[in-house]
C-alpha positions in Angstrom: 0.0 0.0 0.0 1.2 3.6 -0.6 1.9 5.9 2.5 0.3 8.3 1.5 -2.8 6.1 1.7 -2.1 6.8 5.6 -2.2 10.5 5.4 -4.3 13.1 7.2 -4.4 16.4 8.9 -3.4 17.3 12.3 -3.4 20.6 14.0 -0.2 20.4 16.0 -2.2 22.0 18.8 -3.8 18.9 19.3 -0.3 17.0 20.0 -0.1 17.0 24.0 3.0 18.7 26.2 1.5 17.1 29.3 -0.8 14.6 30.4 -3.9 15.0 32.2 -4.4 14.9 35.3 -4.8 13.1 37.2 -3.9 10.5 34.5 -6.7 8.5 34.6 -9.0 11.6 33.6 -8.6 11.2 29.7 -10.6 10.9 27.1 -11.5 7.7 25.4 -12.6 7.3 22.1 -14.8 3.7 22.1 -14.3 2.7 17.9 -16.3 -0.6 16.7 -15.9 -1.1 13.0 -19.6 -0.5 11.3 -21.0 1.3 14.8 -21.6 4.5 16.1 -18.5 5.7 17.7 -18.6 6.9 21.6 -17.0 9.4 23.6 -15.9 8.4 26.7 -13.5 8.7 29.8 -10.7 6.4 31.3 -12.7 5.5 34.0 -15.2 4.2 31.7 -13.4 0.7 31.3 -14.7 -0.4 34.2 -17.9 -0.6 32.2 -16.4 -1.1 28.8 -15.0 -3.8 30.1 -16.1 -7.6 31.2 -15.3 -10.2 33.8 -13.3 -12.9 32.1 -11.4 -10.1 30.1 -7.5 -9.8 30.5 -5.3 -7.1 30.1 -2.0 -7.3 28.8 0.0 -4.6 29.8 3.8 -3.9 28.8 5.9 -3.7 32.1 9.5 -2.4 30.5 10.6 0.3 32.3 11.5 3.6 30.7 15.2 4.8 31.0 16.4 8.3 31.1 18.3 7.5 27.7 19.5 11.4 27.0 23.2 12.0 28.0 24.2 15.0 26.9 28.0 15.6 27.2 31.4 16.7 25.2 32.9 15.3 22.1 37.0 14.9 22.6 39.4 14.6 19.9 43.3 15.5 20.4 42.6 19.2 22.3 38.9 19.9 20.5 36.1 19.1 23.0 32.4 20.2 21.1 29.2 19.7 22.9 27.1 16.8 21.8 23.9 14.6 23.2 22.6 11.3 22.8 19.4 9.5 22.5 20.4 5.2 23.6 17.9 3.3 21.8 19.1 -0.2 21.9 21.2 -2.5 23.9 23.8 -4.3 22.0 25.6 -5.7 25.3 26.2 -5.2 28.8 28.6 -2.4 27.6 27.6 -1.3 24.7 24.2 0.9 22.9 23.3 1.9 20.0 22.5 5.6 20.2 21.1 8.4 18.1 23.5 11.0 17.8 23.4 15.0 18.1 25.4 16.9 16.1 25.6 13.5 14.1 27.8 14.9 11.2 30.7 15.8 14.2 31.1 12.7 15.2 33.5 10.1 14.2 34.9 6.8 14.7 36.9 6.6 18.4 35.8 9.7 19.4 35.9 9.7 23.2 33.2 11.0 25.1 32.3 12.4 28.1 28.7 12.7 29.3 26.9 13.6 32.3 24.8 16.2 34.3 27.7 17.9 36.5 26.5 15.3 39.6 28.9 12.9 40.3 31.3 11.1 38.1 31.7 11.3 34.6 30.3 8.6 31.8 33.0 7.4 29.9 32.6 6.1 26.6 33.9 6.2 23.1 32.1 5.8 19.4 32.7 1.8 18.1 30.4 2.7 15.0 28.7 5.0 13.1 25.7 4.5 10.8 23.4 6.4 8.5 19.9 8.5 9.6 22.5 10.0 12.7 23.3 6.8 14.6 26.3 5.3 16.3 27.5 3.0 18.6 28.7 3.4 21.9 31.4 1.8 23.8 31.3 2.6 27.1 33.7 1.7 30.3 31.5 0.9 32.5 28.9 -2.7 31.9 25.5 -4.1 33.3 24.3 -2.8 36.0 26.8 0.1 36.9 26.1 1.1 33.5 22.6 1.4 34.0 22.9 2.7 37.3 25.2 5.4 35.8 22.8 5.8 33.0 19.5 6.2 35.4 21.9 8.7 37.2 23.1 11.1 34.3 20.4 10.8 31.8 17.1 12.7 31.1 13.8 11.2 30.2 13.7 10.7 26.5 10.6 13.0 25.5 9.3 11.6 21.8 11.0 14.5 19.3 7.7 15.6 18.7 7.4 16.9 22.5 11.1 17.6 23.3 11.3 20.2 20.3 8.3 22.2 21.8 9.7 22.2 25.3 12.8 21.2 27.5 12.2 17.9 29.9 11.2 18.8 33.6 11.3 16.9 37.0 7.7 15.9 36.5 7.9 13.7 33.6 10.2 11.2 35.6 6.8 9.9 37.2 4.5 11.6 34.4 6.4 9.3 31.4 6.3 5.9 33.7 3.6 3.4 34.0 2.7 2.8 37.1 3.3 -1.2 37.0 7.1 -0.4 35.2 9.0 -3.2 36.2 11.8 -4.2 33.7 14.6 -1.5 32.8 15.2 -1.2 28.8 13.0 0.7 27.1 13.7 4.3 25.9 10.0 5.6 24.7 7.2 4.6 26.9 4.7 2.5 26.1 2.4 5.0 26.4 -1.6 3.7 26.3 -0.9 2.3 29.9 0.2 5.9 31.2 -3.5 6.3 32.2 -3.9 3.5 34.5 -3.5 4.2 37.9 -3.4 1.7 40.6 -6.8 2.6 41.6 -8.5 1.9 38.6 -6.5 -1.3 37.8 -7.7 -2.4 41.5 -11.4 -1.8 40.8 -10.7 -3.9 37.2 -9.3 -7.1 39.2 -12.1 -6.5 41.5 -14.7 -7.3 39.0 -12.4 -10.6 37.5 -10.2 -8.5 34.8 -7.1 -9.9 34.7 -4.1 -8.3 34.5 -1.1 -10.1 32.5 2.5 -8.7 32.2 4.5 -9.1 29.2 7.5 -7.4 28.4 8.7 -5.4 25.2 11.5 -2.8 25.7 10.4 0.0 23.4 12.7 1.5 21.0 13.0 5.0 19.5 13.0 3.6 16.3 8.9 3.9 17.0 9.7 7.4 16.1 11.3 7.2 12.8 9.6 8.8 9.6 8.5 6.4 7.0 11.1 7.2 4.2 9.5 5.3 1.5 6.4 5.5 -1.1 5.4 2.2 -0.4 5.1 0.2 2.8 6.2 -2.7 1.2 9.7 -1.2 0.8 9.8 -0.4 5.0 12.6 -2.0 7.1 11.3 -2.4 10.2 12.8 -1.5 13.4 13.5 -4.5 15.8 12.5 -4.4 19.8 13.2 -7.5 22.1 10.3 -9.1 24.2 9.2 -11.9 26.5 6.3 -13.4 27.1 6.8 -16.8 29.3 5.1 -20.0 29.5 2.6 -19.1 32.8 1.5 -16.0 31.4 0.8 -17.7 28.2 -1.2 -20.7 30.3 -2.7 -17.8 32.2 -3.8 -15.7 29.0 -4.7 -19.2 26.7 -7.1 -19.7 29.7 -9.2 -17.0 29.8 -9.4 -17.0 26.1 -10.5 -20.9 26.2 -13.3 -19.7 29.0 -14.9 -16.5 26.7 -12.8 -14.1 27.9 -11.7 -11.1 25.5 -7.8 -10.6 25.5 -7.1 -6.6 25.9 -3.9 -5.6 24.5 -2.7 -2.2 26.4 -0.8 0.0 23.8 0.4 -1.3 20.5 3.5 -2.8 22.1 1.5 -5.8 24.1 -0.3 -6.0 20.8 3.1 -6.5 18.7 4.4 -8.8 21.3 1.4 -10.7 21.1 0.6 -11.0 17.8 4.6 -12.2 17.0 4.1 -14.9 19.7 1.3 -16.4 17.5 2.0 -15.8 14.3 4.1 -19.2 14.2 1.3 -21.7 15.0 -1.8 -19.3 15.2 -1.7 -20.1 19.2 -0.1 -17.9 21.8 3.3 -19.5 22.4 6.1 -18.4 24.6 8.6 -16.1 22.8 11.9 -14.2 23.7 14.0 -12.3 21.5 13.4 -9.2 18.7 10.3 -8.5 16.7 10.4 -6.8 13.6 6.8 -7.6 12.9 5.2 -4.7 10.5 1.5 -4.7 10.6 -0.7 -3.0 7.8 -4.2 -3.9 6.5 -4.4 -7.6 5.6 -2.7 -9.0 8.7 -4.3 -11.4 10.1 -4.6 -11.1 13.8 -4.6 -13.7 16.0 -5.0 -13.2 19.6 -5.8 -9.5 20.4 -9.3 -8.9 20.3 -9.6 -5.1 21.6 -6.4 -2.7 22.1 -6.2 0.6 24.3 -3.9 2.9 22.5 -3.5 6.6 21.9 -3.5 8.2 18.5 -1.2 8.5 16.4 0.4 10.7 13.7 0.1 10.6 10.4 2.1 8.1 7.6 3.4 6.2 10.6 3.4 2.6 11.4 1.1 2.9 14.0 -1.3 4.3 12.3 -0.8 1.9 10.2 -1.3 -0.7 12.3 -4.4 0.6 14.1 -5.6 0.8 10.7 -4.9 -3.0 10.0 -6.9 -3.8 13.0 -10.1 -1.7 12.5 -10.3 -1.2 8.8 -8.4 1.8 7.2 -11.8 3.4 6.6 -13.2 3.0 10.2 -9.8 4.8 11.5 -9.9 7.6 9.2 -13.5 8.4 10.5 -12.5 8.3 14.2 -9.7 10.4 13.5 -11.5 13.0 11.7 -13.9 12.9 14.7 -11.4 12.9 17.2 -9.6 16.1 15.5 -13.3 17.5 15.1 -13.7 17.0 18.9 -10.6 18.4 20.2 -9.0 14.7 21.3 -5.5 15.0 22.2 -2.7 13.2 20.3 0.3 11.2 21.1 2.5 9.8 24.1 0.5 12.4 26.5 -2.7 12.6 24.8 -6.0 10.7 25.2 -6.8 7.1 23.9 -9.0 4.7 22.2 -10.5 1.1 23.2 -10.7 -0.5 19.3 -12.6 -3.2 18.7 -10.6 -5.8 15.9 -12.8 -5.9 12.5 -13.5 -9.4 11.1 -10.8 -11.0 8.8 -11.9 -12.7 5.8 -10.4 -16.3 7.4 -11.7 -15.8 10.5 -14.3 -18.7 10.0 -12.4 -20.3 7.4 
């Protein structure tokens, strides 16, 4: 399909700084293909939702992956910053780079926020689109101590250009069930759960189910190409292990609906069936790039927020509703003043039927 298929109009007012609060207060947008669309609140999934449903929420903590530092070569030092996006090894990222075109090949480095010691590193590689690879002396958990220590939450570029990071978004830009430390963008549908409302959903039998994708910033790149058949796919390593699956495969065999939280879970998911058609246990990276045609296999409803235009998410909540359903709630979201992106409001989509579904 062309990219441009995936195109629309958005007011960048309507691209959110901040999140509401409280962060359970948001706006949901309730989109069943062929059905009347309905505006509602977070809180509303206690209704929305049933007993016997499970939600599968993505627990990978969010780093504060921007060191900003200096660039030495010989007696030239030149400021420079950072965004770590993947984890090669227990000593080594792969970052984007800021000014990228200054940078070259053994460059040392020296980054931090004037607290404490320095980050040492040094530049093993350098790629196209900005990115590089960094060596660094310290390894596995110092380094990610040192990291958590020096670094600033990673705002999507769409944010951080409009305004600097501030204390608040340490909490405001975490989920509040974060567990596992990796990912550098948060997954950001289940920033409006609070442990109040996820309470009152296990009170009435909604399960909650932990899987675990560390999120790239690769989810921000621009779609460089005409076609989407001609899209490399950025990769993202996961782990869903064999209880949860049991745990999950149950409610499913006893009626229950799975919930994906945020296109993420959904990913994770949907790569962990796509094998057999079941939900199997999987570890390791996903590439998987879903556009309209895929066949989904485990996800029946997904909470996410909305997305810009011409990207792969879009793309993929248009794969899962129908293209034409999406570009209606869109245009009535943008109509009705919805908020987009990582700190906007969200949407509880119910999958359209597939062709082989009762094949």
């Amino acid at each position: 399909m062309l990219v441009s298929d995936f195109d629309f109009e958005l007011p960048e007012t309507l691209i959110a700084l901040h999140p509401a609060e409280p962060r359970d207060s948001a706006r949901l947008l309730v989109v069943r293909p062929e059905e009347a669309l309905e505006d509602r609140h977070i809180p509303d999934l206690r209704t929305l939702l049933r007993p016997g449903d499970v939600l599968v929420v993505n627990d990978t903590r969010v780093l504060p992956a921007e060191l900003r530092g200096v660039r030495i070569r010989g007696e030239n030092r030149a400021g420079v910053s950072f965004n770590l996006h993947k984890r090669v090894d227990a000593h080594t990222w792969r970052a984007f780079a800021r000014p990228a075109k200054k940078m070259g090949l053994l460059d040392d480095l020296e980054l931090g926020n004037g607290e404490g010691e320095l980050l040492r590193a040094r530049i093993a590689g350098k790629g196209d689109t900005g990115e590089v690879t960094l060596e660094f002396e310290l390894g596995g958990a110092q380094l990610d101590e040192a990291i958590k220590s020096h670094g600033a939450m990673p705002l999507p570029p769409y944010i951080g250009a409009k305004r600097a990071v501030e204390e608040r978004d340490k909490v405001d830009y975490q989920t509040v069930y974060a567990a596992e430390d990796g990912a550098v963008a948060a997954p950001t549908a289940g920033l409006h759960f609070t442990e109040k409302l996820l309470q009152d959903l296990a009170d009435m039998d909604v399960a909650m189910e932990r899987v675990t994708l560390h999120v790239g910033a690769g989810t921000f790149l621009p779609m460089k190409v005409d076609d989407t058949d001609d899209h490399v796919m950025h990769s993202e390593w996961g782990e869903i292990d064999q209880a949860t699956v049991e745990r999950i495969n149950a409610r499913r065999a006893a009626g229950g609906r799975v919930i994906a939280v945020g296109t993420t879970s959904l990913r994770l998911l949907e790569t962990a069936s796509r094998a057999t058609g079941e939900l199997k246990p999987f570890v390791g990276d996903t590439d998987i790039f879903i556009t309209p045609g895929f066949r989904f296999r485990t996800v029946d409803v997904l909470m996410t927020n909305f997305h810009l235009p011409k990207s792969t998410l879009f793309m993929l909540v248009s794969a899962f509703c129908g293209l034409e359903t999406m570009k209606r709630a869109y245009a009535h979201a943008i109509a009705n003043g919805y908020r987009f992106y990582s700190y906007g409001d969200s949407s509880l989509l119910h999958r359209a039927a597939h062709p082989e579904d009762d094949a």
